[in-house]
C-alpha positions in Angstrom: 19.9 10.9 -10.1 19.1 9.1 -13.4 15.1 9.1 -13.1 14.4 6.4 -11.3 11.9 7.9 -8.8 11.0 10.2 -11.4 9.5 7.3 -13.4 8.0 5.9 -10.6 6.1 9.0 -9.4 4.8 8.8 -13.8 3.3 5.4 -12.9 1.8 6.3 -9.4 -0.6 9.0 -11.8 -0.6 7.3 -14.8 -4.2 5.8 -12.8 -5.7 9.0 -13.9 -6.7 10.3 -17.1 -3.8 13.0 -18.5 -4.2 16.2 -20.1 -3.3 16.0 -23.4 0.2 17.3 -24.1 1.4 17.4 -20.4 3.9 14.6 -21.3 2.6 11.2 -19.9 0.8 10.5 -23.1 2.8 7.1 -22.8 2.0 6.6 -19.2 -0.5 4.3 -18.6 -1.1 2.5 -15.3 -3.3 -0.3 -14.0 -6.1 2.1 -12.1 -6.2 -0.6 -9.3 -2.2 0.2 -9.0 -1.2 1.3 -5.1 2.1 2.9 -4.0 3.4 0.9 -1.0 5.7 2.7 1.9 7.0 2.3 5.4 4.5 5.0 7.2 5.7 5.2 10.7 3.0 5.8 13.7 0.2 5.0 11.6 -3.0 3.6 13.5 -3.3 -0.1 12.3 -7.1 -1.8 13.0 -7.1 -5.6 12.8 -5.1 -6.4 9.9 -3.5 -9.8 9.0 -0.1 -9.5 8.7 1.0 -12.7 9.5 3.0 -13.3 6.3 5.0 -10.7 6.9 6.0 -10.2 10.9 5.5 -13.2 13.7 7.6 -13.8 17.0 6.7 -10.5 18.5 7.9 -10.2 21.8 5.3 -11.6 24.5 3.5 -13.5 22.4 1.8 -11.0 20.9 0.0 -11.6 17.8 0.1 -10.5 14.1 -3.3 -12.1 12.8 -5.4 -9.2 13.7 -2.9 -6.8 14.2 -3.9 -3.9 16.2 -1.5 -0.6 17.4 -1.3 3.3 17.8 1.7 3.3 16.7 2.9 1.2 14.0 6.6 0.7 13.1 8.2 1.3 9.6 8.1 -2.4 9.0 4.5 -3.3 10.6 3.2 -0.6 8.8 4.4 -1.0 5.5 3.3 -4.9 6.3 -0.3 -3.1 6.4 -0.3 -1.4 3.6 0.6 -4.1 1.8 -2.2 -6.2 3.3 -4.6 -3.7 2.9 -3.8 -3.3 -0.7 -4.1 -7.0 -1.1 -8.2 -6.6 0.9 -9.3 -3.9 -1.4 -8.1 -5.7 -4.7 -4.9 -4.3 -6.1 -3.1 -6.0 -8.7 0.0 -3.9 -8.9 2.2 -2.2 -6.5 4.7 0.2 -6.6 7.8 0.5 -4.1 10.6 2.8 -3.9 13.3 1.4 -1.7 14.1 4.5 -0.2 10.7 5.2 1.4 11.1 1.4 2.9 11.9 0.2 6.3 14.7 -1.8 5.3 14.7 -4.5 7.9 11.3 -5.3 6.3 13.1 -5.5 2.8 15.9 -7.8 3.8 18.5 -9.2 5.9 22.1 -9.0 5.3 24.3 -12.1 5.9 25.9 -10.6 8.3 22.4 -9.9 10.6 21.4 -13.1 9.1 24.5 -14.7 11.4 23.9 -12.4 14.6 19.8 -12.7 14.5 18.5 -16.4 14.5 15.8 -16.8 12.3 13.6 -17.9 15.5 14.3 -15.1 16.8 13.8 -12.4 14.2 10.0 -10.8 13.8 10.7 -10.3 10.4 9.8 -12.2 7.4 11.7 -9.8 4.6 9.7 -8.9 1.5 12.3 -10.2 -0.7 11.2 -13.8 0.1 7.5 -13.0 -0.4 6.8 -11.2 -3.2 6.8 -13.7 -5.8 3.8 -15.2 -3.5 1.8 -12.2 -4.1 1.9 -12.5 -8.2 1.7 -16.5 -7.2 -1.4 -16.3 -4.8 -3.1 -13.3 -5.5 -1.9 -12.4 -9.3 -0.3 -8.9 -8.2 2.9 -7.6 -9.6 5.0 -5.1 -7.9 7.3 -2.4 -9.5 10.1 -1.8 -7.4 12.8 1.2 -7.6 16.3 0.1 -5.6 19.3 1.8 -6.0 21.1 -0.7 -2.9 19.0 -3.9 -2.8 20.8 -5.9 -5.5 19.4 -9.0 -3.9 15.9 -8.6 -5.7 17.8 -9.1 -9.0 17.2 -13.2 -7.7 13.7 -12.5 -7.6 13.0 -10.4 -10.9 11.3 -11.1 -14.0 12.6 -8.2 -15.4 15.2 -5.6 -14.5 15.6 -2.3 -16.7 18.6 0.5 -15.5 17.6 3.8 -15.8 20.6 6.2 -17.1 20.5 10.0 -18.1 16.6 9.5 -17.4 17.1 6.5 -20.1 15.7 3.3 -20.0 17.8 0.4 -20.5 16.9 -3.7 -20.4 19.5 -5.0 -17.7 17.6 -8.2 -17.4 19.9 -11.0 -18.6 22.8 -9.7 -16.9 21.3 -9.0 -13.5 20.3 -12.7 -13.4 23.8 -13.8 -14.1 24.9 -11.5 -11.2 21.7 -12.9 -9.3 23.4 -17.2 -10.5 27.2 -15.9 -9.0 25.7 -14.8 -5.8 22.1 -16.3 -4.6 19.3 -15.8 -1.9 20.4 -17.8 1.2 17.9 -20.3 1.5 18.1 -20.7 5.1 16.5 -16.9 5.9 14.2 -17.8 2.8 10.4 -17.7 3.2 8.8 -18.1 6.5 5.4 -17.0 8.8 2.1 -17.3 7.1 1.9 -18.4 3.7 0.5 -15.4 1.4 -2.1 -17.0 0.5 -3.3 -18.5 3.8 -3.6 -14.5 5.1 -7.1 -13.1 6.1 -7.6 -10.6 3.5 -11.5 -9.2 4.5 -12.6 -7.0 6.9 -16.0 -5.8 7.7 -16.1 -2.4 9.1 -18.5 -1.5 11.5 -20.3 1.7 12.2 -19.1 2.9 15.6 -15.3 3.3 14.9 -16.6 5.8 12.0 -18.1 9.1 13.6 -18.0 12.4 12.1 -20.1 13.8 15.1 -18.4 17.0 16.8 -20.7 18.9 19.3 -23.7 17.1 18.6 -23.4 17.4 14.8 -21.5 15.6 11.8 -18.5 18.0 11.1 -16.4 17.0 7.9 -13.6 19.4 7.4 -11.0 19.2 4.5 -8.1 21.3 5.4 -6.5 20.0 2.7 -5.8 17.1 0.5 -3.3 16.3 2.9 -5.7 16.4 6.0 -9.6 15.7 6.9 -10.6 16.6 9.7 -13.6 13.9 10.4 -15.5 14.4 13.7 -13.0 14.3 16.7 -10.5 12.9 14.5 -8.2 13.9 12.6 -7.9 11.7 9.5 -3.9 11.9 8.0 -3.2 11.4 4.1 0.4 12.9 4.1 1.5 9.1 3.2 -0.7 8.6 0.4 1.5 9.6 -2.2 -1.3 9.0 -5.0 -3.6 11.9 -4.0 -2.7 14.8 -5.9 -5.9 17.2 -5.4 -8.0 18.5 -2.5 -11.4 17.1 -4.4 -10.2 13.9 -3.7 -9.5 14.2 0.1 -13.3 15.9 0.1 -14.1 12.3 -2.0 -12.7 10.3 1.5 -14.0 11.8 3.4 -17.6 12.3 2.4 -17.3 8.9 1.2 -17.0 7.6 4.7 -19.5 9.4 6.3 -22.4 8.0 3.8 -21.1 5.0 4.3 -21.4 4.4 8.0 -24.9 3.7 7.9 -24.0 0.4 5.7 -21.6 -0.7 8.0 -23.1 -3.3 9.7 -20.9 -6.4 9.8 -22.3 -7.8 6.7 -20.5 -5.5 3.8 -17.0 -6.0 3.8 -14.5 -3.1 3.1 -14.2 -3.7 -0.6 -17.8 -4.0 -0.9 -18.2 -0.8 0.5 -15.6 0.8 -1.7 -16.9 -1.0 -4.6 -20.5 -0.3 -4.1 -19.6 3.1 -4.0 -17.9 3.7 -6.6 -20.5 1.9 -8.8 -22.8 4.5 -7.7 -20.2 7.4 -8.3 -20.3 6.4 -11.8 -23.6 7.5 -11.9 -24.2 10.6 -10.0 -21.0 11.2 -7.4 -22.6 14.2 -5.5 -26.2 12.0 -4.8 -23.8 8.7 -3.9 -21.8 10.8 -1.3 -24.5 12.8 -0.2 -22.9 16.0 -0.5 -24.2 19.0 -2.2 -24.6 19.3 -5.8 -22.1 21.7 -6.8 -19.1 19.8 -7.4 -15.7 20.1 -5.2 -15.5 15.6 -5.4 -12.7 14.2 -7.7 -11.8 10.1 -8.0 
């Protein structure tokens, strides 16, 4: 009600360039920034997300983490994860598109749930390992989740769309009532977590009928092939050029993946050559319809 998510959704764009005079002038965002969200039934291929979720019932495994069907709190594990592989150095979380099991656990869940016995390593305990290991800083909106005030460099209230520097109270709240260090930080150190993936070129088709078919319904959906490729969750697309971008994107670069180039590579490589002609580096047609 104040402009919390308002400010947030600012700093999720303020990666792109602004047009003067449409009010953002002061918003300026680290272009690597990612929004981060619990995205439940996503597809998940292979991804490490050890730190964050282990125990799984039958043994199953969370080092190369493959499902259908993914949870609110192994997905948002993933995108975390995957934001980590392709080189992100600031995230942004709203608490109320979280699974909040993956967030934290109460004392009270805390007493009914063993730690052995809980798949769940909450974020709370881990995020100051991702600025630790990996240099990445997270902005995070919570209206409930007191708790992070423990874990906070800085904590700034937003009133009557305001801003306002809380940060030396919170931590006096945060000294009267601390983290309980026996559900503290547990699974797979961040920074022992398999960050690289090398895509190969069979699990990227765009054949239909015996021909590539690349269809951008729009910049919420691509239809790739026999697939349909599903971007409602990516909160930072904000025009159909860009969906075009994706998807082009990774049909001209299936022919690179070979084992050897590893996801960022591709991405990088790419947009290296977008820099200098995007319509030849996606091999589309030269009359325009990409955007970054």
């Amino acid at each position: 009600f104040h402009g919390k998510t308002t400010l947030l959704k600012a700093l999720e764009v303020g990666v792109y360039n602004h047009v003067p005079g449409d009010g953002r002038e002061f918003v300026a965002t680290d272009p690597s920034a990612v929004k981060i969200r619990a995205e439940d039934g996503r597809r998940i291929e292979r991804v490490d997300i050890g730190p964050f979720i282990g125990n799984l019932p039958h043994g199953r495994g969370t080092r190369e983490f493959c499902t259908e069907d993914a949870s609110g709190s192994t997905s948002q594990a993933a995108n975390i994860m995957e934001g980590l592989e392709i080189g992100s150095r600031l995230m942004l979380i709203d608490e109320d598109q979280c699974a909040t099991n993956f967030m934290m656990r109460d004392k009270r869940m805390q007493l009914l749930v063993e730690k052995e016995h809980e798949p769940i390593n909450p974020f709370i305990y881990k995020v100051r390992s991702l600025f630790e290991a990996h240099g990445v800083s997270c902005i995070l909106v919570v209206g409930g989740l007191g708790a992070y005030f423990s874990v906070a460099d800085h904590v700034v209230m937003m009133r009557n769309y305001e801003c306002i520097d809380k940060t030396e109270q919170a931590k006096e709240i945060a000294n009267q009532i601390p983290l309980d260090a026996n559900d503290g930080e547990g699974g797979v150190k961040v920074s022992d977590a398999t960050l690289t993936r090398y895509p190969l070129a069979e699990g990227v088709r765009a054949a239909l009928h015996g021909r590539d078919k690349i269809k951008v319904v729009d910049m919420r959906k691509i239809g790739f092939g026999e697939t349909d490729v599903d971007l409602s969750a990516v909160d930072q697309i904000v025009e159909r050029g860009q969906a075009s971008t994706i998807g082009d994107f990774m049909k001209s670069s299936a022919s690179r993946m070979n084992g050897s180039l590893s996801l960022r590579e591709l991405v990088e490589s790419a947009e290296a050559s977008m820099q200098q002609n995007m319509d030849q580096a996606l091999g589309g047609h030269p009359f325009g319809g990409y955007s970054e």
